[in-house]
C-alpha positions as CSV (number, residue, x, y, z in Angstrom):
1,X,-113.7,0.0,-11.0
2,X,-111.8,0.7,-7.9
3,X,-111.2,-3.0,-7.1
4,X,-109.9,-3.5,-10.7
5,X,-107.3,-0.4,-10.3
6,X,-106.4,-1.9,-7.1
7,X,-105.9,-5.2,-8.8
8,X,-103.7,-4.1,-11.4
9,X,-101.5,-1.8,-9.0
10,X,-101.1,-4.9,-7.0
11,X,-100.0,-6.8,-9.7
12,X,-97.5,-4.5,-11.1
13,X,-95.9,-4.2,-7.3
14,X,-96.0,-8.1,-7.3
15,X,-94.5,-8.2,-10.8
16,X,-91.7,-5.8,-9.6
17,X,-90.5,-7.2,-6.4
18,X,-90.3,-10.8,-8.7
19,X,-88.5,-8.8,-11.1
20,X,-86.7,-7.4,-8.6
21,X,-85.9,-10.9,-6.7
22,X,-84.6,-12.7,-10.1
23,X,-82.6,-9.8,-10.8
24,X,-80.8,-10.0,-7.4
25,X,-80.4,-13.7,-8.0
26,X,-79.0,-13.3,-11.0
27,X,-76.7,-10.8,-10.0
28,X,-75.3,-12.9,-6.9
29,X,-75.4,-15.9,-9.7
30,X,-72.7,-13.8,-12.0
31,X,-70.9,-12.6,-9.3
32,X,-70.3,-16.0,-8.2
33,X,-69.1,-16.7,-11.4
34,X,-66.7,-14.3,-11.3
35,X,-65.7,-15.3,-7.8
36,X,-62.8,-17.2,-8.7
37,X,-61.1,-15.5,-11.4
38,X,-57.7,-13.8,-10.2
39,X,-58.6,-11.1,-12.5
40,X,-61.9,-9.5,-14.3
41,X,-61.9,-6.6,-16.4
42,X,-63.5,-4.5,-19.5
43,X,-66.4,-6.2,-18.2
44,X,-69.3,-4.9,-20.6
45,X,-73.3,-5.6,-19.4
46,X,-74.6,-3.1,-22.9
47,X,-76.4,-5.9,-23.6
48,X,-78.4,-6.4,-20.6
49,X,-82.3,-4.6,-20.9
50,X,-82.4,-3.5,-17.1
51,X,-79.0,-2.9,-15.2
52,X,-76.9,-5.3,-13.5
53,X,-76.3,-3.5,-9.7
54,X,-79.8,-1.9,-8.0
55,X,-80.2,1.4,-9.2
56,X,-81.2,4.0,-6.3
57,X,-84.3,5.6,-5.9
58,X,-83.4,8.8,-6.1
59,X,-81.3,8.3,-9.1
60,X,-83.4,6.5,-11.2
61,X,-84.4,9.5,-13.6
62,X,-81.1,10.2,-14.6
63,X,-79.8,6.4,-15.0
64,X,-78.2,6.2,-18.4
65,X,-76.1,3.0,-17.4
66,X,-73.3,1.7,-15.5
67,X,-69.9,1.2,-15.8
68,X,-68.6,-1.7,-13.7
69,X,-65.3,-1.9,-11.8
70,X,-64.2,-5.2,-10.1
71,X,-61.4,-6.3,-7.7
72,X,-61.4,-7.0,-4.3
73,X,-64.1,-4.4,-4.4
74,X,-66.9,-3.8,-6.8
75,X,-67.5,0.0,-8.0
76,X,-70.2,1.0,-10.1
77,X,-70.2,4.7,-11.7
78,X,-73.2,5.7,-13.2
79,X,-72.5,6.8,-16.9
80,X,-72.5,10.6,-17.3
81,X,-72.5,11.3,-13.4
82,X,-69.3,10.9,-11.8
83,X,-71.2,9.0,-8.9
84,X,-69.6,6.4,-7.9
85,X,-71.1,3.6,-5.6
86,X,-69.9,0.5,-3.7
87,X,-71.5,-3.0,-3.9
88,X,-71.4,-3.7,0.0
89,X,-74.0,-6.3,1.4
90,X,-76.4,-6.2,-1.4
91,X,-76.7,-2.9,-1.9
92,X,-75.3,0.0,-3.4
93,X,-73.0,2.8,-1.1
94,X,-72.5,6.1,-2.3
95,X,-68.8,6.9,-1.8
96,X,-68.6,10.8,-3.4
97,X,-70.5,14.0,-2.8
98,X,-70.5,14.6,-6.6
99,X,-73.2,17.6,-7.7
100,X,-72.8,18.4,-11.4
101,X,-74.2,16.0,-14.2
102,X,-74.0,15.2,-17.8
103,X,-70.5,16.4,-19.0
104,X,-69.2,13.3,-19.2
105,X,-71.1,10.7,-21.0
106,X,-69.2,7.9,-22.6
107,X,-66.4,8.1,-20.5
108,X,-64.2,5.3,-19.6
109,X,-63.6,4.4,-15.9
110,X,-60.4,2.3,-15.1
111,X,-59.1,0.9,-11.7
112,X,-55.6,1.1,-10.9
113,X,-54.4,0.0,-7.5
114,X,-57.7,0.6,-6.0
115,X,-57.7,3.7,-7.4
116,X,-60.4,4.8,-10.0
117,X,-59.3,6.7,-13.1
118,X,-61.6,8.1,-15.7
119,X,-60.9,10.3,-18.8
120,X,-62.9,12.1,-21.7
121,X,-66.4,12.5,-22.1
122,X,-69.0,14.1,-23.6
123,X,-71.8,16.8,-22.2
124,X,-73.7,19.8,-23.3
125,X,-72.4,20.1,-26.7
126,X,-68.8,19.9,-26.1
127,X,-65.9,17.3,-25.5
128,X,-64.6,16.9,-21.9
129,X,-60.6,16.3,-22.5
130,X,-59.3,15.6,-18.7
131,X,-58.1,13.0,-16.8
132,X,-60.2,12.1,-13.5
133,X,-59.3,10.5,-10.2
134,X,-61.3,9.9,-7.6
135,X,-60.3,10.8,-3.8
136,X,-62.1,8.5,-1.8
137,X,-61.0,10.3,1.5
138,X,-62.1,13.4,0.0
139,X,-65.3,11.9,-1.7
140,X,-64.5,14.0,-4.5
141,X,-63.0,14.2,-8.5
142,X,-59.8,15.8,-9.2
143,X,-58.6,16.5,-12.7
144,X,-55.2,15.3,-13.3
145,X,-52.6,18.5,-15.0
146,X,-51.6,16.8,-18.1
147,X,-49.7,18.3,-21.0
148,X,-52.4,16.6,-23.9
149,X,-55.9,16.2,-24.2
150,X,-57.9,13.3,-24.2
151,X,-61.2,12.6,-26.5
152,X,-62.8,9.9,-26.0
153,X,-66.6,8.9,-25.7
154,X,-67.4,5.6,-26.3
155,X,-69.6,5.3,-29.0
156,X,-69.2,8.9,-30.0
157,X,-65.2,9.3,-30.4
158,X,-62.1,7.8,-29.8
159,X,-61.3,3.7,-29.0
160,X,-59.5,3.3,-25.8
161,X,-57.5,0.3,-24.0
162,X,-56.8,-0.1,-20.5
163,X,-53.4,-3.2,-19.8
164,X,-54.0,-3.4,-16.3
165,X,-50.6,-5.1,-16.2
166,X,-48.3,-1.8,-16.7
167,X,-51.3,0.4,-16.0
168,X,-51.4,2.5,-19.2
169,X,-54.0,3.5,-21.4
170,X,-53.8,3.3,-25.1
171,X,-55.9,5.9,-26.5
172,X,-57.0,6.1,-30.2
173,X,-58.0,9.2,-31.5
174,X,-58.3,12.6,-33.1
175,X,-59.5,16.0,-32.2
176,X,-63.5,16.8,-32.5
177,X,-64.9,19.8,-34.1
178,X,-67.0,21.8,-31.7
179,X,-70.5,20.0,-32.6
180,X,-71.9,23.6,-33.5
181,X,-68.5,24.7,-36.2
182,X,-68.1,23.0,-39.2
183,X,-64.5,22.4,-40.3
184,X,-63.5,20.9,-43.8
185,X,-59.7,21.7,-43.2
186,X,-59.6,19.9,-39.8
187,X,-56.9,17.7,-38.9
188,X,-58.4,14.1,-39.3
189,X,-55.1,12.2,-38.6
190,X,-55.4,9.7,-35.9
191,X,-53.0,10.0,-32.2
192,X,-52.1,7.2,-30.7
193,X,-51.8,8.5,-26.8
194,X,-50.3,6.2,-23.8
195,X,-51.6,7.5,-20.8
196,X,-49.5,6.1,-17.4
197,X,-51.8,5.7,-15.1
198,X,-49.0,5.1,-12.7
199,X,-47.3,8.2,-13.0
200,X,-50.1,10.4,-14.4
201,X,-48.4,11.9,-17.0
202,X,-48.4,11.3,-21.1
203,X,-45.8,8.8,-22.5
204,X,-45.4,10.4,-25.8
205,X,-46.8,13.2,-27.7
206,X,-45.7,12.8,-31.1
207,X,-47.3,9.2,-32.5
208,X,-49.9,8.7,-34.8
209,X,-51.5,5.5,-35.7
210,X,-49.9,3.9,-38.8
211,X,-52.4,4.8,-41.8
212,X,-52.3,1.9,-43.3
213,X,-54.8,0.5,-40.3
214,X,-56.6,3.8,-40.7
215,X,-56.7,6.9,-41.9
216,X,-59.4,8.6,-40.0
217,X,-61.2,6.9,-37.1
218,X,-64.5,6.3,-39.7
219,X,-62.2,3.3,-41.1
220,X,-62.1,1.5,-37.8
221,X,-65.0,-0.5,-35.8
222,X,-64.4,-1.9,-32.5
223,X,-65.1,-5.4,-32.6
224,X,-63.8,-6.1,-28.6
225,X,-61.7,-6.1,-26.1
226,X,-60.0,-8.7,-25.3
227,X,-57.0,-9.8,-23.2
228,X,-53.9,-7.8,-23.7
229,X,-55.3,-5.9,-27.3
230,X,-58.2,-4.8,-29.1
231,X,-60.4,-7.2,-31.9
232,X,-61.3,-4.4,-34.6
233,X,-62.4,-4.0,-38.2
234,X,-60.3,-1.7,-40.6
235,X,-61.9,-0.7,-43.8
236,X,-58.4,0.4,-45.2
237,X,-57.3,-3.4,-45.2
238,X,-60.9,-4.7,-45.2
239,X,-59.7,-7.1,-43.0
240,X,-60.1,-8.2,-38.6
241,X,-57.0,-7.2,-37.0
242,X,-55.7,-7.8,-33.4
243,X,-54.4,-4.7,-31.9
244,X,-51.0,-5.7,-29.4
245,X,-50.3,-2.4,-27.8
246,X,-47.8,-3.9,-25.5
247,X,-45.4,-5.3,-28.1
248,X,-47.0,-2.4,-30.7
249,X,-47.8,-5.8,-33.0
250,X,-50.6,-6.1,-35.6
251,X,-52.2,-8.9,-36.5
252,X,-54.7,-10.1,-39.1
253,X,-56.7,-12.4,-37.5
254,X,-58.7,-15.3,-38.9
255,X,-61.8,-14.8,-40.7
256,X,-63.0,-18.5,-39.3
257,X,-61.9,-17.0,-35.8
258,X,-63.9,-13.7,-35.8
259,X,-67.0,-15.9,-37.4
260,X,-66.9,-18.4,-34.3
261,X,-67.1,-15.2,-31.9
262,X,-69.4,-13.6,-33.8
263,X,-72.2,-16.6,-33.4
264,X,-70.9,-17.3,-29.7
265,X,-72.3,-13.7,-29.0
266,X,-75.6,-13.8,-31.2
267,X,-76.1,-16.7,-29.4
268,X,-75.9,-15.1,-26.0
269,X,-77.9,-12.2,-26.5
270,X,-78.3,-11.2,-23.2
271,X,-75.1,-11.7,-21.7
272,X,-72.1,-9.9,-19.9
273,X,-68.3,-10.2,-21.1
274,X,-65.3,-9.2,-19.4
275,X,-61.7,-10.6,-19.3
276,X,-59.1,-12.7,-17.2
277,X,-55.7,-13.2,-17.9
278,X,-56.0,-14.9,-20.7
279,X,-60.0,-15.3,-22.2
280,X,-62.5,-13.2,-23.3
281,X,-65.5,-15.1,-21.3
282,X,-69.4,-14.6,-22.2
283,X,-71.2,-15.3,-19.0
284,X,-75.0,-16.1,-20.5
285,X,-77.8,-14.2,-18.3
286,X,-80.3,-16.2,-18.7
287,X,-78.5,-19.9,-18.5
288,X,-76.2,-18.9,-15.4
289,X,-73.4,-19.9,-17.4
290,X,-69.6,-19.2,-18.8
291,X,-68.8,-19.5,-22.4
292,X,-64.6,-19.3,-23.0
293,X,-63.6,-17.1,-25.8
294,X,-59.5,-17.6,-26.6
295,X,-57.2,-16.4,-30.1
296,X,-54.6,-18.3,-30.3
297,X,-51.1,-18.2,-32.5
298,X,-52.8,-20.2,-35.2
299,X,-55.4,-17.9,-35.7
300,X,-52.9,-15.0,-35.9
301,X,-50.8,-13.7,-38.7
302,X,-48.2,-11.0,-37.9
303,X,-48.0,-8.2,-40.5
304,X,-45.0,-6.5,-41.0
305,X,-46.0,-2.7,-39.7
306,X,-46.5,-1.1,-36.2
307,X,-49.4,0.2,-34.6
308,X,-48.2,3.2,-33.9
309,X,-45.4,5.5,-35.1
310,X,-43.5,8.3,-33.8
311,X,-43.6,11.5,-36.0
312,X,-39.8,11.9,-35.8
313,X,-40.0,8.5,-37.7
314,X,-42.6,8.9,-40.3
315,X,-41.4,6.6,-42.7
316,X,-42.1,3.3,-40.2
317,X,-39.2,2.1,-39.9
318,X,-37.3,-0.3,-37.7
319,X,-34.4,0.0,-35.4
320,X,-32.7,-2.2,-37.9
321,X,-33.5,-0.4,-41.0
322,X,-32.9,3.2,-39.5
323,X,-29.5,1.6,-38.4
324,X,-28.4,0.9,-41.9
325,X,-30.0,4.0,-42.8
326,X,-28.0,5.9,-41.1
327,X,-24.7,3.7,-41.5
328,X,-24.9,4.3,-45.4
329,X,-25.2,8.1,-45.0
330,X,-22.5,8.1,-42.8
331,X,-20.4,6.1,-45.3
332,X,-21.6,8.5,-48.5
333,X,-20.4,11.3,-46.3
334,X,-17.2,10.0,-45.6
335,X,-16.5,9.2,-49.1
336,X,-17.4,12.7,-50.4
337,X,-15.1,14.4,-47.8
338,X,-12.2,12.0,-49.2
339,X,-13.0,13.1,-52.3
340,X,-13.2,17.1,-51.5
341,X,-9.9,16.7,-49.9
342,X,-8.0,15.3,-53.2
343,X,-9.3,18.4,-55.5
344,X,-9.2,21.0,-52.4
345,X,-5.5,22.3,-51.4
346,X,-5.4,22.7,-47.3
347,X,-2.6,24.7,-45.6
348,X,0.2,22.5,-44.4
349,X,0.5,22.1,-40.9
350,X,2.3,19.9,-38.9
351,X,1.6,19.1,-35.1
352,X,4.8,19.9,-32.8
353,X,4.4,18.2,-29.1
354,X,1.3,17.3,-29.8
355,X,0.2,20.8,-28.9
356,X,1.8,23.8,-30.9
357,X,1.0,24.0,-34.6
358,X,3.7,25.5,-37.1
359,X,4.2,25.9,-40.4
360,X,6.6,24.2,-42.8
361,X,9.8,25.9,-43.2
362,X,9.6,25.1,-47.1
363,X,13.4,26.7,-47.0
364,X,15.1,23.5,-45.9
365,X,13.4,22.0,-48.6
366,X,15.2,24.1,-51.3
367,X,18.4,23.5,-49.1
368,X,18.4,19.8,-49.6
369,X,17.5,19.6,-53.6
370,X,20.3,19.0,-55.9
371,X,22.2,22.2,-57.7
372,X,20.1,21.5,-61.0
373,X,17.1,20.4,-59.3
374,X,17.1,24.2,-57.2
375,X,18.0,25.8,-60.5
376,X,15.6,24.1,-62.0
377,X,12.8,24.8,-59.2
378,X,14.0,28.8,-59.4
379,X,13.4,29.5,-63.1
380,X,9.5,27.4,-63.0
381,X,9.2,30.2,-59.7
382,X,10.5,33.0,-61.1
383,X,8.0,32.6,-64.2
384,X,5.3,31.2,-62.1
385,X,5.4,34.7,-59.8
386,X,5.3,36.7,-62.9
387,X,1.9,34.6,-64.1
388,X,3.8,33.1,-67.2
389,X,4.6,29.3,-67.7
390,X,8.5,28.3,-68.0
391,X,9.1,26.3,-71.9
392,X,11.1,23.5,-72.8
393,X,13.8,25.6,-74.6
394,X,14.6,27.5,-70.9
395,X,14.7,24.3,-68.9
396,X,17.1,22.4,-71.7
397,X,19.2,25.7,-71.2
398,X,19.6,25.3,-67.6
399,X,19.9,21.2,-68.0
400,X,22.4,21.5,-70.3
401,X,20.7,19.4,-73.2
402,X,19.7,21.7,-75.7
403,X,21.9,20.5,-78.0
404,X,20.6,16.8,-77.3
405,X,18.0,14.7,-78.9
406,X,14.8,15.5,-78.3
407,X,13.9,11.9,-76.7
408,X,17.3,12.7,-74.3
409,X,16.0,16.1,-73.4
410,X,12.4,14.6,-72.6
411,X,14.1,11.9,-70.2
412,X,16.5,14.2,-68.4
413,X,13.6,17.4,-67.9
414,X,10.9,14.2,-66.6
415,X,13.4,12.7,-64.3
416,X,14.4,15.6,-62.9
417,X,10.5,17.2,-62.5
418,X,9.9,13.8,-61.1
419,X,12.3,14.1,-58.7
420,X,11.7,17.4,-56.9
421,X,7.8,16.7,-57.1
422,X,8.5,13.6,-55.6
423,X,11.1,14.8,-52.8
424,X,8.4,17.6,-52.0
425,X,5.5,14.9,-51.2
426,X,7.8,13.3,-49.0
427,X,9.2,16.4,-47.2
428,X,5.4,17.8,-46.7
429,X,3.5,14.4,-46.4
430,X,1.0,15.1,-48.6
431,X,-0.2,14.4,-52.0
432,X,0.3,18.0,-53.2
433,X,2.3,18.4,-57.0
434,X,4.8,21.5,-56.8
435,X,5.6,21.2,-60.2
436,X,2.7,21.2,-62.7
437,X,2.4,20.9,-66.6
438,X,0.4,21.7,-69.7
439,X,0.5,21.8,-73.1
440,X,1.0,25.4,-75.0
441,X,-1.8,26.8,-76.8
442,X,0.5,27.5,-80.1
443,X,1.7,23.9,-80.1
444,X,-0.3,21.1,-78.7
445,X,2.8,18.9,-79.1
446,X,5.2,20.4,-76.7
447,X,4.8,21.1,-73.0
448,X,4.8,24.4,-70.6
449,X,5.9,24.4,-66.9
450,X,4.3,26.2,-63.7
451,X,4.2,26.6,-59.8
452,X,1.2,25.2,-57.9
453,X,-1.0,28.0,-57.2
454,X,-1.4,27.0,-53.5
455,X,2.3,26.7,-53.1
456,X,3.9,29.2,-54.9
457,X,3.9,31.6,-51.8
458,X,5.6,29.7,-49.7
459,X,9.3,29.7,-52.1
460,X,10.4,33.3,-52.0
461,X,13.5,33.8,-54.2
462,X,15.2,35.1,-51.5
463,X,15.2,30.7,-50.8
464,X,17.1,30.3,-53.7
């Protein structure tokens, strides 16, 4: 019985240092693979059954996975620990002094000029929302003073992007209820945050993604990342769509397209991706190989709506359309004013020097009218200041052609009404009628006589 116990406990150690052999050959195998490539990112190994890099000793119990980090130097972080480890001559280095676990599982790690960023999180019933650097000199996490917060877990909440090229993050998202309150009236509309990873600070505050890709982040299924955007599924257009965050560009992408990766990655079940400059590759485990995954313009149709918009432009429009937008407000507004200064009377002023403003001295006006034309003007005052209208039968007495015909006294009274209304728009330059008429309410057929109501302060009789 002993020597059958001793058998199998020999076995298993045999079985796991072969295990442990093929594993480091397969990992020098990828790596050598990878060699070559002037960049590798979003590199994803979820579908490897044991990890990629050794796992320590001493950690092994609270392994959950590994998020990988590759440039001139590999970093692994263990998901949900903040340790963070070098690959350095086949083994693994432990670069922080990190104590607390599990407040932070899900959360992406990004490397930005050999510095290593991570964000969001999940842990002990509640959503971690900083931003996380870590000090290598100081073998420690610091949380970056931001003026948002950030939820994201993968697999839990929120899709992120990392464009290594102008080191920002694109974060889709929303904000969580606490797992233990239940909200119905919480806000399920979906941010779109850029993070800078350059500058550390939030690039805008006030866009949401455009809800006709989603209206809450149930309608949207990562598919995966690939170079430069996101492949995803939206059940609001029940159609694949390639996410540009650079350009902020949708696309719907090819059903044929999304079919041909779909099969590529059934058919390399166990298999690690990641992405160069241009491919998403699918580097096969098992056959110690490198499938090429590329979209291409042809597979691409542009649709004509951004990613994301700003809340100050709600209705998703362009700089084009907002330009016209504006240009015909500008015009109605204009037109309106030109309007409103016909019907309203404004105070005669005329600019002296450029600098001093007088009024009209309406007196040299009277001064240069003809003898009947001043008589004329007095009598419609006179009346006007005393709120009565001036008849026919008084201005025929003061032209002189009451005894006329009544076709001669309509010519004379009109030319000579004529006349002072028209010398008055020329003296004032401006379209204002001294002289008004209407018809009497005893007899629609004959006319009554009156002052301007704006004017008929400014001719005293003491003028006349």
């Amino acid at each position: 019985m002993n020597m059958n116990k001793k058998l199998i406990l020999l076995l298993i150690l045999i079985f796991h240092i072969i295990n442990g052999v093929l594993a480091q050959a397969n990992l020098e195998k990828f790596l050598l693979s990878i060699k070559n490539e002037k960049k590798v990112e979003n590199i994803n190994i979820s579908s490897l059954t044991t990890p990629l890099f050794p796992v320590p000793e001493n950690v092994k119990s609270s392994y959950s996975g590994q998020e990988v980090l590759y440039s001139n130097r590999i970093f692994i972080l263990h998901n949900g620990t903040n340790r963070v480890y070098e690959y350095v001559n086949d083994s693994l280095v432990r670069l922080d002094h990190t104590n607390g676990v599990g407040y932070n599982f899900g959360s992406p790690a990004y490397l930005y000029k050999d510095t290593i960023f991570t964000m969001g999180g999940y842990g002990f019933w509640h959503y971690n929302s900083s931003i996380r650097f870590f000090d290598e000199q100081m073998k420690e996490w610091s949380v970056i003073p931001t003026t948002q917060e950030a939820f994201i877990s993968r697999s839990i909440i929120g899709i992120d992007y990392y464009n290594s090229n102008n080191g920002k993050v694109y974060l889709i998202t929303t904000k969580p209820n606490l797992e233990y309150i239940t909200d119905p009236n919480s806000d399920k509309k979906i941010k779109l945050q850029i993070f800078n990873l350059n500058s550390k600070k939030w690039e805008n505050n006030k866009s949401f993604l455009n809800d006709k890709i989603a209206r809450e982040l149930t309608d949207l299924k990562l598919i995966i990342r690939v170079p430069n955007g996101l492949l995803l599924n939206s059940t609001v257009l029940n159609k694949p769509l390639y996410l540009d965050f650079e350009k902020n560009a949708v696309y719907e992408v090819s059903v044929n397209k999304i079919v041909q990766l779909t099969q590529t990655l059934g058919a390399h079940k166990r298999s690690i991706t990641y992405n160069n400059d241009q491919d998403l590759l699918i580097y096969d485990y098992d056959l110690d190989s490198t499938f090429r995954f590329s979209i291409e313009k042809k597979d691409l149709t542009l649709l004509n709506f951004p990613i994301y918009v700003n809340n100050n432009n709600p209705l998703n429009l362009d700089l084009q359309q907002i330009s016209l937008i504006v240009a015909g407000i500008f015009i109605i507004i204009l037109l309106v004013l030109l309007l409103k200064s016909k019907k309203k009377y404004k105070e005669i002023f005329v600019k002296k020097n450029n600098t001093d403003i007088v009024k009209i001295d309406f007196k040299i006006f009277v001064l240069k009218l003809e003898i009947i034309e001043k008589e004329t003007l007095r009598k419609i005052i006179e009346n006007s200041i005393m709120d009565q209208r001036t008849s026919i039968n008084e201005l025929n007495r003061i032209l002189g052609t009451e005894k006329k015909d009544m076709k001669i006294q309509n010519n004379i009274r009109s030319e000579i009404i004529k006349s002072i209304n028209e010398k008055f728009k020329s003296f004032s330059l401006t379209n204002e009628t001294l002289i008004n008429r209407e018809r009497t309410n005893m007899d629609k057929r004959f006319m009554e006589y009156y002052i301007n109501e704006n004017l008929i302060n400014k001719f005293p009789l003491k003028y006349f």
